[in-house]
PASE-886956 format. One record per atom (N, C-alpha, C): x, y, z. Coordinates in steps of 0.1 Angstrom, whole numbers, plus 5000, padded with zeros to 4 digits. Layout:
BEGIN
XYZ...
This chain:
BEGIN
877070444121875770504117874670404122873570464124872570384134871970294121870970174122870070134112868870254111868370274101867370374093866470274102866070144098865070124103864770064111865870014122865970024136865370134140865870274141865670394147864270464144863770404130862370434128861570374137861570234141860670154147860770204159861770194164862370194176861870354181861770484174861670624179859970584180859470514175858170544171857270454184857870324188858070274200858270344212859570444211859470534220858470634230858570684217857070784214855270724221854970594220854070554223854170524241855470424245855670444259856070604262856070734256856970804264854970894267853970844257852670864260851970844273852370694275852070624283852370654294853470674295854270684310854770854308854370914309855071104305856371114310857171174307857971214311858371364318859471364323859371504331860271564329860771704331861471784325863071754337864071774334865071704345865471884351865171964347865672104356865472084372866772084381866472124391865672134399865072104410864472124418864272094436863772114444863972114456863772004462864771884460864371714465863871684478862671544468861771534479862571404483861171344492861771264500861871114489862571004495863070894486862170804481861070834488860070754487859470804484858970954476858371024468858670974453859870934450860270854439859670734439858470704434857670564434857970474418859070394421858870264407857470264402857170194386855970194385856270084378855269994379855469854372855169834363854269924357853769914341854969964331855670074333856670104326857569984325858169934336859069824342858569724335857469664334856769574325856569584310856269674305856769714291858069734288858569784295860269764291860969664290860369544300861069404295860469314288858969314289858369284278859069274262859369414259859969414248861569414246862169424254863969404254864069254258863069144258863369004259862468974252861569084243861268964228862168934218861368854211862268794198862668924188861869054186862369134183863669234183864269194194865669284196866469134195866269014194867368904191868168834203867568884211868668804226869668904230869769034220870669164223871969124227872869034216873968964210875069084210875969074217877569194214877769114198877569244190878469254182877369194168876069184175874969154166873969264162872669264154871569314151871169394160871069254174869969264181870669354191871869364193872669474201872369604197872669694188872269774181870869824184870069744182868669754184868569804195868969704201869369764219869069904223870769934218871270054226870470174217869770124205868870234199867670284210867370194214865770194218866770234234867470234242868070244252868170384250868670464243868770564237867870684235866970584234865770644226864870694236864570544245863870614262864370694267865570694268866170794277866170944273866070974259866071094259864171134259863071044258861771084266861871064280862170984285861970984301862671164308863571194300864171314300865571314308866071204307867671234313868171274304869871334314870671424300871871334298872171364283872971284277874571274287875071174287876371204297877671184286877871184273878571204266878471334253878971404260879171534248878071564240876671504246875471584237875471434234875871344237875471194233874771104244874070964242873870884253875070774252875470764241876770654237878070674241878270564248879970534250881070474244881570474233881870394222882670274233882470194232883470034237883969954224885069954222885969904212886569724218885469684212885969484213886469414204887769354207888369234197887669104200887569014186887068934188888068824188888568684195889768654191889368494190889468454179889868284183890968214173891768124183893068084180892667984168893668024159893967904149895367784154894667684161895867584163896467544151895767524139896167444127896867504121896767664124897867694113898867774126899367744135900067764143901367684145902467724148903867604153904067584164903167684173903767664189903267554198904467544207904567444209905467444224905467324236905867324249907067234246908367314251909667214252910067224271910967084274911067094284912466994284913567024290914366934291915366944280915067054269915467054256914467004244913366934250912966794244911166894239910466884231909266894226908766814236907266864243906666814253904966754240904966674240903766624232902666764242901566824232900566824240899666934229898466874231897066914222896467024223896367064219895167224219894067204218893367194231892267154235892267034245892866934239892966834252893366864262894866944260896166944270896267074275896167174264896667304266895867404260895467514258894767604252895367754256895567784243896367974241895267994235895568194236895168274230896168414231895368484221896168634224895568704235896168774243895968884249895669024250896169034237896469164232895469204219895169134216893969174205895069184189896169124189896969044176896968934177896868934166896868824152898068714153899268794153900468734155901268714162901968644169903368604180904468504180905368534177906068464177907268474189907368354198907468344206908868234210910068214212911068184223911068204232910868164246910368264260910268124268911468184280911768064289910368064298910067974309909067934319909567954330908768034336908768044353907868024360908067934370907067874376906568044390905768114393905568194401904868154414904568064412903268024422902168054422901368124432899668194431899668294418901068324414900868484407900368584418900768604429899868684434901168814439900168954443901169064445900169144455899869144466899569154480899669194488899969344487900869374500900269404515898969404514898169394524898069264532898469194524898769014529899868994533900969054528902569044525902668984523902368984511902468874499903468924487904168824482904668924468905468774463904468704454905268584445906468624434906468734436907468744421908768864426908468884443910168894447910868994441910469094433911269164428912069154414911769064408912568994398911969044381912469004374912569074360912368974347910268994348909868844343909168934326910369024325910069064303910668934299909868904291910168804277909768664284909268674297909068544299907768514299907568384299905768314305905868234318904868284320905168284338903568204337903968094349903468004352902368044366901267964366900668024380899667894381899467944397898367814403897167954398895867884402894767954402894067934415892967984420892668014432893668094440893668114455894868194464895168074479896368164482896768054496895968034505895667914511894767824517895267914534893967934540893867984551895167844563895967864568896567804582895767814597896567744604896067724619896567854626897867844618898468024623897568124619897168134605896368254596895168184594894168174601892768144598892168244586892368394588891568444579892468494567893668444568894568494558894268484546893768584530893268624521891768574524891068604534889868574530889168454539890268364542890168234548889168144536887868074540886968034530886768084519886568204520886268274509886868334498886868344488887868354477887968494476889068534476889268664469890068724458889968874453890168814438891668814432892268794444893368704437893368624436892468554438892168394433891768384420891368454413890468464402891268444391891268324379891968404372892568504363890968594365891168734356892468804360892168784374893668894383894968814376894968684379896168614374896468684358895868694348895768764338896668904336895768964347896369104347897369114349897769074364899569064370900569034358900168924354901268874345901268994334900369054328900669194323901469314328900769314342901769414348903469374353903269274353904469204355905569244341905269244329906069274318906369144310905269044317905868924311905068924296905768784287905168774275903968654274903668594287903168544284902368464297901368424301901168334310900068224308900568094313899667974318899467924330897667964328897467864345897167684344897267684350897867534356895867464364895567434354893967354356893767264373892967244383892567144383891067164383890467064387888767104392888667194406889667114411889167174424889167314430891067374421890967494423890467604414889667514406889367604395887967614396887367554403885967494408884967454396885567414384884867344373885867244366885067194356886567094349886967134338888067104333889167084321887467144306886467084307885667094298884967264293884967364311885167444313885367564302886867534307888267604298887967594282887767444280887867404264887067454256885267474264884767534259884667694258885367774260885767864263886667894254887567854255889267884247889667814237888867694235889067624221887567614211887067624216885567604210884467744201885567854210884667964207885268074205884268194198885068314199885568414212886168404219886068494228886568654229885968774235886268894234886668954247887669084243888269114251888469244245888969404256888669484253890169544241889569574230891069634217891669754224891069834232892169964235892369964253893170024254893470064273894469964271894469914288895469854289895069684281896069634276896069524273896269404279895769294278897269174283898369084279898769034285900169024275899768894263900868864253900768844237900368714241900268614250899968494250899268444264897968394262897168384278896968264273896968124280896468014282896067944298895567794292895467724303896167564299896667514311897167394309896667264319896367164312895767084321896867014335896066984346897066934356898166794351897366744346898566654336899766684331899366784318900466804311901666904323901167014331901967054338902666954347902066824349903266744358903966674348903866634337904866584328905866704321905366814323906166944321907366964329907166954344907667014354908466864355907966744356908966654356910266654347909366684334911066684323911766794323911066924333912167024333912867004345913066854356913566844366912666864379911466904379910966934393910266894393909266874406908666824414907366914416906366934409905466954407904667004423904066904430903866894442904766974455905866944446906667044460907067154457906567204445906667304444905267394447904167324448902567374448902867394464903667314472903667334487904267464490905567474485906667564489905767714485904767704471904067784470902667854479902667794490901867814504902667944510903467924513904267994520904668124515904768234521905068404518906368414512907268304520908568314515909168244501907868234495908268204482908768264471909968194465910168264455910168184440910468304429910068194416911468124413910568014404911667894400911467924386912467954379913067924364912967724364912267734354912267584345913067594332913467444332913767394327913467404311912867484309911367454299911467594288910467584275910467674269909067674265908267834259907267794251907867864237908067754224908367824211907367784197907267914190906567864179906267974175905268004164904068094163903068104165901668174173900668134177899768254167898968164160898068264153896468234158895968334153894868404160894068484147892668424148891668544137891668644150891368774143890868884151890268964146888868994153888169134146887869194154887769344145887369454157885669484156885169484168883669504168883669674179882369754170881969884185880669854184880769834202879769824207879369984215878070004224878470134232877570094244878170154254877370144267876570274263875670314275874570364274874270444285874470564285874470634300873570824298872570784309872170954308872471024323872271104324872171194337870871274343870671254354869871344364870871434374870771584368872071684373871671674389872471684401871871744410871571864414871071904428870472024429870972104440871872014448872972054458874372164449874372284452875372354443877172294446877172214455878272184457878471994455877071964462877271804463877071794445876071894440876171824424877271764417878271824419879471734414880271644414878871534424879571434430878371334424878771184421877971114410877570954414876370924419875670804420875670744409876170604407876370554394874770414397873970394387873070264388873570174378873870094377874270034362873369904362873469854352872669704345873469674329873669534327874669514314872669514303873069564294872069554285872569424273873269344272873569284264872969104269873169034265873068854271873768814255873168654253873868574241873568614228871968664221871968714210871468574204871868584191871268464181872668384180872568204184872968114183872268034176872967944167873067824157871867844150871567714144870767724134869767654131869167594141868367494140867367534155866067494156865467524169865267664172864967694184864767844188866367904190866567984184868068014178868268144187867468224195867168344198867468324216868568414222868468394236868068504241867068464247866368644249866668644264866968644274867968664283866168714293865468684295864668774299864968774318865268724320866068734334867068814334868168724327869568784324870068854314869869004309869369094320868869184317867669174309866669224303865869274317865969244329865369234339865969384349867169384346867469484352867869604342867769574331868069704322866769764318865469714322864369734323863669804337864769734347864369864361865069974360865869954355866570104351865870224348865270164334864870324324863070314338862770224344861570324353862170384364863270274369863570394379863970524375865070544361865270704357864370784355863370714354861870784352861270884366861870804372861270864388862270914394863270874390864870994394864471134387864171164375864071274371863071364371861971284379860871364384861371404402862371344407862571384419864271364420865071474414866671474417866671504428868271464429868771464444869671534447870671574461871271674458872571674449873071514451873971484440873471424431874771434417873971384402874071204403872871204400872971064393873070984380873670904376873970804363873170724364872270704353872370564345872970534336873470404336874270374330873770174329873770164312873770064310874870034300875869904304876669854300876869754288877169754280877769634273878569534273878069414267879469284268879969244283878969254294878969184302879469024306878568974295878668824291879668754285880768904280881768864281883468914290882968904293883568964304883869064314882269144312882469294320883269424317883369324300883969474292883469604288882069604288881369714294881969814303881869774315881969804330883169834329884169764323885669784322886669914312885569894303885670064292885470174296884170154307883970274313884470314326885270234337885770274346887470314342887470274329888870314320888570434318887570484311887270634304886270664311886370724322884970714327884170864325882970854321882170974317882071074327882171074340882471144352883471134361884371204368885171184373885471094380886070974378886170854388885870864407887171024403887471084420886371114424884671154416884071234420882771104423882971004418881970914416882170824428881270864437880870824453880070634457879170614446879570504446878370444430878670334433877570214422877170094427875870104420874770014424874569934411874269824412874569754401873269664400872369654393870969524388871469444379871769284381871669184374870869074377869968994365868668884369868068924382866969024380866469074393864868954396864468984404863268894410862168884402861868784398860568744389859768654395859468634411859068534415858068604422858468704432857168754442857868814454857368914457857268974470858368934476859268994485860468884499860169014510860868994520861069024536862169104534863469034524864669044528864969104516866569114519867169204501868469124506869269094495870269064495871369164490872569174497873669254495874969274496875369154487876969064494877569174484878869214495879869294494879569474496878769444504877869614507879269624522879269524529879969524541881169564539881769584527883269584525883369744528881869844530882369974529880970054534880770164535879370204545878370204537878470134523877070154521876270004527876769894533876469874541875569864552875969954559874670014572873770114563874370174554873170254545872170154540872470024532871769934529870669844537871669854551870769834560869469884568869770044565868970174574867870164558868370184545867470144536866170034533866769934542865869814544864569854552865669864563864769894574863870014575863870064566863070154562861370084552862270044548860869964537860069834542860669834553860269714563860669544562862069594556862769424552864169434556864469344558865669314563867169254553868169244557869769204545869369084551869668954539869668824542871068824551871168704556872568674562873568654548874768714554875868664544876668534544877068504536877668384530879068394530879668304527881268284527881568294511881868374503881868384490883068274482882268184481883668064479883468074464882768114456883068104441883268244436883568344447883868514440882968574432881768504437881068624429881368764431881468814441882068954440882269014429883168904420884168994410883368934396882168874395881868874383880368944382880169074386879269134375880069264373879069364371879869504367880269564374879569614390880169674398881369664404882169534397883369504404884369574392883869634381884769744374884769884380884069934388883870004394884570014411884369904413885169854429887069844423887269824412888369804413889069944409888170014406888670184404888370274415888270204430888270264444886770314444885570284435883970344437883870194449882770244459882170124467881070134461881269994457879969934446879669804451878469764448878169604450876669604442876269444438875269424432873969394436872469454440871769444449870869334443870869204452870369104449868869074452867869004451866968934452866268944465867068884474866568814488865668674483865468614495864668534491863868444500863568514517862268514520861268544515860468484509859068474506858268554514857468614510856268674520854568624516854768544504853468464503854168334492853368164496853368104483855368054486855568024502857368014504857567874496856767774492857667624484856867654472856367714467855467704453857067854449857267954452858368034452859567974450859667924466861367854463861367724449860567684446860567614435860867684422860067794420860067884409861467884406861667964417863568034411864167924412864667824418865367724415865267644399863767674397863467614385864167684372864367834380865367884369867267884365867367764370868867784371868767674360867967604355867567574341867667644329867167724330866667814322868067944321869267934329870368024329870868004319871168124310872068134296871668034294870368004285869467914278868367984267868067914259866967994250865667994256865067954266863967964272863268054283865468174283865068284297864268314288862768364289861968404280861468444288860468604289859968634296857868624291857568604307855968534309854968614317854268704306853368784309852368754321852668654329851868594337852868624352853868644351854568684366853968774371854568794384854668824397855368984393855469084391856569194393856469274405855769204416855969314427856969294431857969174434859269154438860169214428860369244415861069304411860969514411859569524412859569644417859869684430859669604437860469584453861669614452862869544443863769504442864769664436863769704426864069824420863869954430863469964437862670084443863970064454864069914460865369954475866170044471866970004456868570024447867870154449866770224442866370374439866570444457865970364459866070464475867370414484867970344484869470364485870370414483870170454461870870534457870970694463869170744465868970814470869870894482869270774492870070804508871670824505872470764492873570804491874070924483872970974477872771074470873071214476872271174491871771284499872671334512873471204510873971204525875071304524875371374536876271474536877671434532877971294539879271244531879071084525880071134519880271014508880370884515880370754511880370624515882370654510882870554520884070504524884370394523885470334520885770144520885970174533885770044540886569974552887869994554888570044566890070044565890169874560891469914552892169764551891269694535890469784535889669704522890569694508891069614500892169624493891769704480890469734481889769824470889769964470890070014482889670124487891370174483892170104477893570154472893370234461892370174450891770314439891570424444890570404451890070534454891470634463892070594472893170674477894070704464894370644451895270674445894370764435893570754433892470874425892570994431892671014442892771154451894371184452
């Protein structure tokens, strides 16, 4: 049930921007051109104005100030006049466990050799559940897998066919290092997301195992041991209670303890990290056990994404669906002393604020196919938003052509360029390009994606359900004020998941209206185009989409 008097404030809030800014009726009509759809900065400015004051609370999963949120998210959208995309509703119900391990009242524990392996929860090692229980109790031999990886575009396949129920299966993190033979083999420099550990995660679920640890260092993990700890031992972390799960025990283990592991289970640690290079790898059974009980608090929290519609006007293309998304959530209210409130006003108050203007101007000018907005939940923790909904998706996955995704958009000024890493993987692409070039700005050069961003905002729940999706970035030629600029934004990597993203009635918003208007007229051109955007042959993403059809 909503709060009484959230929904009072919040409708009545409504009501005064839906004055301000009118809204328009969403019926059908004869679409104009893309650039007839004009962003408007004042709406855009009032909408984050107030979704990064202290009034909504930093818009916390599973807090006040979340609620508040998706009230007032709710609330615009049905004045701006989109239609609801859940059964007469704007809500997506998202069902999150909340999970943190009780070491202290736990027995589990690492044997190897026969022998109890000393090692600390937190220092050495850190579990949790997977699965959104409380309880496990656990006997379950160790297998060392290598990358964890299953590849068949690579021809790859670490786990050989073999029969890993009841076990905990062991894994490197990152993927195989490019050769003189295979320069670009997975990616070469660039990480792909088999490297990731989320994927490591998953596999070992799909695998049937009971359990998996990865195996720490800095380098391939590209942070340190402190990382992890603050993550997995320090805090609550969430993960989604329904769909598919993962398996009953996920940890990490530091490079240490795995070589005093693998020593007392008889191996050689190092030659086994080599042998693990190679395609022709197969898994090693250790020596080793994990036994005990591992307990776990767990709570269940609902949260909801947030999604309306602009029908299209094409009688055939309408049934095909441009998705825009933005996570509406950041940290919420932390500790208890000082400014306690993280109001995210960058991150991503920023983009969940270009949204409700651009829907504003989508539904004064539909296209021939329908479009979504859609704003997400629980981003922050791990794109379980994004991940609920390409689970249950409000429109037919098969029919959903692609997504566009706004996170921390431009608060600095004006650019040349737009940024748009992983547009290449598929035609939107040269669409993004012919979009530029239209507005009279250019795609920055691309990068070698060595930390995967690819796979950490929303769109990559969407990419992994065969939609060509990517997240439209910034740019960051300057077109006035280029070292007074480049300072600005640098100055905000300070201020990232901090209590001071605060937003400053004194910016710049033509770069983020800039910013808003490409995505709108992109979406457009994809909206309109007679066919759909396509992966790249060979794109390992574009396997959803063929198995959706």
């Amino acid at each position: 049930m909503h709060k009484i008097v959230s929904s009072v404030v919040l409708t009545a809030l409504a009501s005064s921007l839906a004055l301000a800014y009118p809204a328009h009726a969403a019926s059908p009509k004869a679409p104009q051109s893309a650039q007839a759809a004009t962003v408007k900065e004042a709406p855009l400015r009032a909408h984050l104005a107030f979704l990064a004051s202290d009034a909504v609370e930093g818009r916390g999963t599973g807090q006040r100030g979340g609620e508040l949120t998706v009230t007032y998210l709710e609330t615009q959208s049905a004045a701006i006049g989109l239609q609801p995309a859940n059964k007469g509703s704007f809500r997506q119900p998202v069902k999150i466990a909340g999970v943190r391990s009780l070491p202290e009242k736990s027995t589990i524990g690492l044997f190897a050799g026969g022998q109890p392996l000393p090692a600390q929860f937190g220092a050495d090692w850190v579990w949790g559940p997977g699965d959104a229980k409380a309880d496990h109790l656990l006997d379950a031999e160790m297998v060392f897998v290598g990358y964890g990886i299953n590849a068949p575009e690579e021809g790859w396949d670490d786990f050989k066919g073999q029969d890993f129920k009841g076990k905990v299966l062991v894994m490197m993190v990152n993927d195989p290092k490019p050769t003189a033979a295979e320069p670009k083999r997975f990616n070469g420099e660039g990480l792909t997301y088999y490297g990731r550990w989320t994927y490591k995660l998953e596999e070992a679920a799909r695998q049937g195992a009971a359990g998996v640890l990865l195996i720490h260092t800095d380098a391939s993990a590209s942070y340190g041991w402190s990382v992890v700890q603050n993550s997995w031992a320090n805090a609550e972390r969430f993960q989604l209670a329904e769909g598919k799960l993962g398996t009953g025990l996920q940890g990490w283990m530091t490079d240490a303890t795995a070589r005093k592991l693998f020593a007392a289970s008889g191996q050689d640690l190092d030659k086994l990290r080599a042998a693990a290079e190679d395609k022709g790898f197969k898994p090693v059974v250790l020596n080793a056990r994990v036994k005990g009980e591992a307990r776990a608090e767990v709570r269940t929290l609902n949260e909801f994404n947030v999604a309306g519609i602009v029908p299209g006007t094409d009688p055939k293309l309408k049934d095909e669906l441009v998705v825009y998304s933005a996570h509406w959530d950041h940290m919420g209210k932390q500790g208890t002393e000082g400014d306690t409130i993280f109001n995210g006003a960058v991150d991503n108050a920023s983009g969940t604020a270009a949204l409700l203007a651009m829907a504003q101007e989508a539904v004064r000018n539909p296209a021939k196919r329908s479009q979504m907005f859609l704003w997400v939940a629980a981003e922050e923790q791990g794109l379980l938003g994004s991940a609920a909904y390409a689970a249950a998706p409000l429109w037919p996955i098969e029919k959903t052509v692609a997504n566009l995704n706004l996170d921390s958009l431009n608060f600095v000024g004006l650019v040349k360029d737009v940024s748009t890493p992983g547009s290449e993987r598929s035609d939107l692409g040269a669409m993004a390009a012919a979009t530029a070039q239209k507005m009279g700005m250019s795609i920055a050069p691309s990068r070698p994606d060595l930390g995967g961003g690819y796979f950490r905002s929303d769109h990559f729940s969407f990419a992994k359900a065969g939609v060509p999706a990517f997240s439209v970035g910034a740019g960051s030629s300057w077109v006035k004020d280029v070292e007074a600029s480049n300072a600005k934004r640098k100055a905000y990597g300070a201020r990232y998941h901090q209590a001071n993203d605060e937003y400053d009635p004194t910016w710049d918003l033509s770069g983020m209206v800039q910013q808003a208007q490409f995505t709108l007229n992109l979406g457009r051109m994809v909206a309109d185009s007679p066919k759909a955007p396509q992966w790249k042959a060979g794109d390992p993403f574009g396997k959803g989409r063929t198995a959706a059809k």
